[in-house]
N, C-alpha and C positions, 0 to 999 in steps of 0.2 A: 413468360408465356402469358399470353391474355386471356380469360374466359368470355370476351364479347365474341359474339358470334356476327358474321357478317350476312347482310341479307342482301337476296336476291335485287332485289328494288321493284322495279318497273319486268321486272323478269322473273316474278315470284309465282308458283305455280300453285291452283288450289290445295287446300289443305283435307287429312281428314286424321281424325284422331288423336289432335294436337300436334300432328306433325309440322316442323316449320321448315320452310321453303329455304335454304342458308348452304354458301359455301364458303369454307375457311382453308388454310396453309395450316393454321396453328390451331391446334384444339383444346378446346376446356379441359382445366385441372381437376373440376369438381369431378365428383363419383358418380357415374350413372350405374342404374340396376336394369335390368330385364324384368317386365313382372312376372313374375309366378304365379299359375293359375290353370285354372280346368284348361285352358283354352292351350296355352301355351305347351303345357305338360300333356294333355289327353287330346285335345280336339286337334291342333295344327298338326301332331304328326299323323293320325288316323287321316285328315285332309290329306296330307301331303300325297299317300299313297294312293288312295283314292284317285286322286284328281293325276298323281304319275305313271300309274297303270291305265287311264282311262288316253291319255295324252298318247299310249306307248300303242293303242290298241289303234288309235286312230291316226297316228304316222307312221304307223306300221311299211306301208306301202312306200312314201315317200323316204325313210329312212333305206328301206331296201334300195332304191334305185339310187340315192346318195351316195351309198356303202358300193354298189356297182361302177358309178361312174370314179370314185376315188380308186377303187382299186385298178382302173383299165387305165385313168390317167396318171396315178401315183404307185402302183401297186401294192404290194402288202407289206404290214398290216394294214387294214383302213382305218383302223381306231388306236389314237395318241391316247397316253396314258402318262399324267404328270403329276407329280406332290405339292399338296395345295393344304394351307393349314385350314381346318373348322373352327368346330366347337371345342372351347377350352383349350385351345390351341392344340391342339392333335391335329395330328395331320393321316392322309391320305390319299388314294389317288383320284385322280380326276378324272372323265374318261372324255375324250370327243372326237368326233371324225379330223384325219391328215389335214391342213390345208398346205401344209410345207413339200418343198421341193426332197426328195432321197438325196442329194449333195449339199445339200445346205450348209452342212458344215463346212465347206471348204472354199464356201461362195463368201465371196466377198462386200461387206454392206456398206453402203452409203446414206446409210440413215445409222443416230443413236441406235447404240442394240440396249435399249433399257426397258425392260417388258413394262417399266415405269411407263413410260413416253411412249411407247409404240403400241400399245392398247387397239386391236383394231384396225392400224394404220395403213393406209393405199399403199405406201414406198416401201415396203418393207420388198426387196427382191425374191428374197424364201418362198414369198409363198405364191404359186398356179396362178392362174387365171379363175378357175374351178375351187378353190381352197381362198381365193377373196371375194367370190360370190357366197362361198357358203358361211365366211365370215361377216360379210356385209348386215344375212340378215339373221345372222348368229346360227344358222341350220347347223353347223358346225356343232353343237352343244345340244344339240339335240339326246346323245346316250348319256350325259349325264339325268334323265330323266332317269336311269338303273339308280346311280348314286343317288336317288330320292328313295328307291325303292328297298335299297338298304339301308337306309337310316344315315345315311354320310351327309344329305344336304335336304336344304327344304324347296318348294318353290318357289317363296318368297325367302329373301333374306339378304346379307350381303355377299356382295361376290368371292368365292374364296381367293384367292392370291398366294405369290409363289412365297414360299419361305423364306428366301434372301429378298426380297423388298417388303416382307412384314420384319422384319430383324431391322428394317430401317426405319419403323414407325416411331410416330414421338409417343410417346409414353401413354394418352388419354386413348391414342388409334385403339389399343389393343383391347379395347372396353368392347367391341367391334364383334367378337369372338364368345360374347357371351348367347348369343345366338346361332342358331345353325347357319351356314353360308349355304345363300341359293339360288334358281336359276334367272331371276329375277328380282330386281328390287326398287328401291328409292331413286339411287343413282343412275341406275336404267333408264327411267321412263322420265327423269328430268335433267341432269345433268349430264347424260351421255353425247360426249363430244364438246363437251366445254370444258378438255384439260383432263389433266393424267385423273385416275382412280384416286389414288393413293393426298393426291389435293382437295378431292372432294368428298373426306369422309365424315366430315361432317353429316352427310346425307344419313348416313349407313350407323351415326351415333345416337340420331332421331331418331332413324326406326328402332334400334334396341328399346330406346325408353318407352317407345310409345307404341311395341306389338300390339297386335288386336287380329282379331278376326274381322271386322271393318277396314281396318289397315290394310288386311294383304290381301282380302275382295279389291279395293279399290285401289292397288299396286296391280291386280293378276289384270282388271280390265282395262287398263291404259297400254299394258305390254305391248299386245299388238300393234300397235299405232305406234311406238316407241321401235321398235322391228323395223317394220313396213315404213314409217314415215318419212321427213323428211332427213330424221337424224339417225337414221340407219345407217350401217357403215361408220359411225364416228367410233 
């Protein structure tokens, strides 16, 4: 396994807090750490609530009519609940609005069913019409802002993932887990739809090394345009 890392080139996105713009298949041997600090230990999680209680106060509304139209198009529950590993590899559950069909399981697909490779994806049959709109611009994951507000994820950080496709990480992935998984991150707001998760985590092994409170300001403001833009839906 190589520890060169491969860059973007001509498709490298600014930087901030030594973060470097790079996606690999194969990831470095070496050891990375998380730093430890006021910031990380005391300020990001007081942030974190902060800024997911103030997000929960102000989609208040549009969460309701979301939870309305899933349950009249899908009906109950409106809210999926799946085991996703964190911090320290613990796991938990995830919480987000239905996008899937109530027969799914007995439908038939004509796509990979690899939550690897279907990330997001148009083809997948399961899911509404109403349930890939609300994935398109991730409305969908809107109540994990709860799971910030218990302490299960942050709003920056990497994305949690199922437990049988972290069981298939090569060895340096799991360095990944030394931070909280959140509802936004690196690979979000640059790498999203350039190729499964689980290939681009190089993204998600930067930000560990290189937390910051300048990091996940300047991750939280590119989100929306990441959402909303062109590469919505990937």
């Amino acid at each position: 396994m190589t520890s060169e890392l491969v860059p973007w080139g001509d498709e490298a996105l600014p930087t901030a807090g030594g973060l470097h713009s790079a996606s690999v298949v194969q990831f470095p041997t070496r050891e990375i750490r998380a730093p430890r600090g006021m910031y990380v230990g005391l300020l990001k999680p007081a942030m974190d609530r902060v800024v997911a209680a103030s997000l929960l106060v102000v989609s208040a509304v549009p969460m309701l009519v979301v939870a309305g139209v899933v349950a009249v198009s899908m009906g109950r529950p409106v809210l999926f609940r799946q085991r996703r590993v964190g911090l320290d590899g613990e796991h938990f559950e995830v919480l987000k609005f239905r996008t899937m069909r109530p027969d799914r399981r007995g439908q038939r697909l004509d796509v990979i069913h690899d939550r690897r490779f279907t990330h997001k994806t148009d083809r997948d049959p399961r899911h509404t019409s109403v349930g890939r709109m609300l994935r398109r611009y991730s409305l969908d994951e809107l109540p994990q802002l709860f799971n910030v507000l218990r302490g299960e994820m942050s709003i920056v950080g990497p994305r949690p993932e199922l437990p049988s496709v972290v069981d298939t990480y090569a060895a340096g992935l799991h360095q990944r887990h030394q931070v909280k998984p959140g509802l936004t991150g690196l690979w979000q707001i640059s790498a999203r739809g350039r190729g499964p998760m689980h290939e681009n985590g190089q993204w998600d092994l930067d930000y560990v090394e290189h937390v910051s409170m300048r990091t996940d300001l300047w991750i939280m403001a590119r989100t929306p345009a990441a959402m909303f833009g062109a590469n919505a839906g990937s």
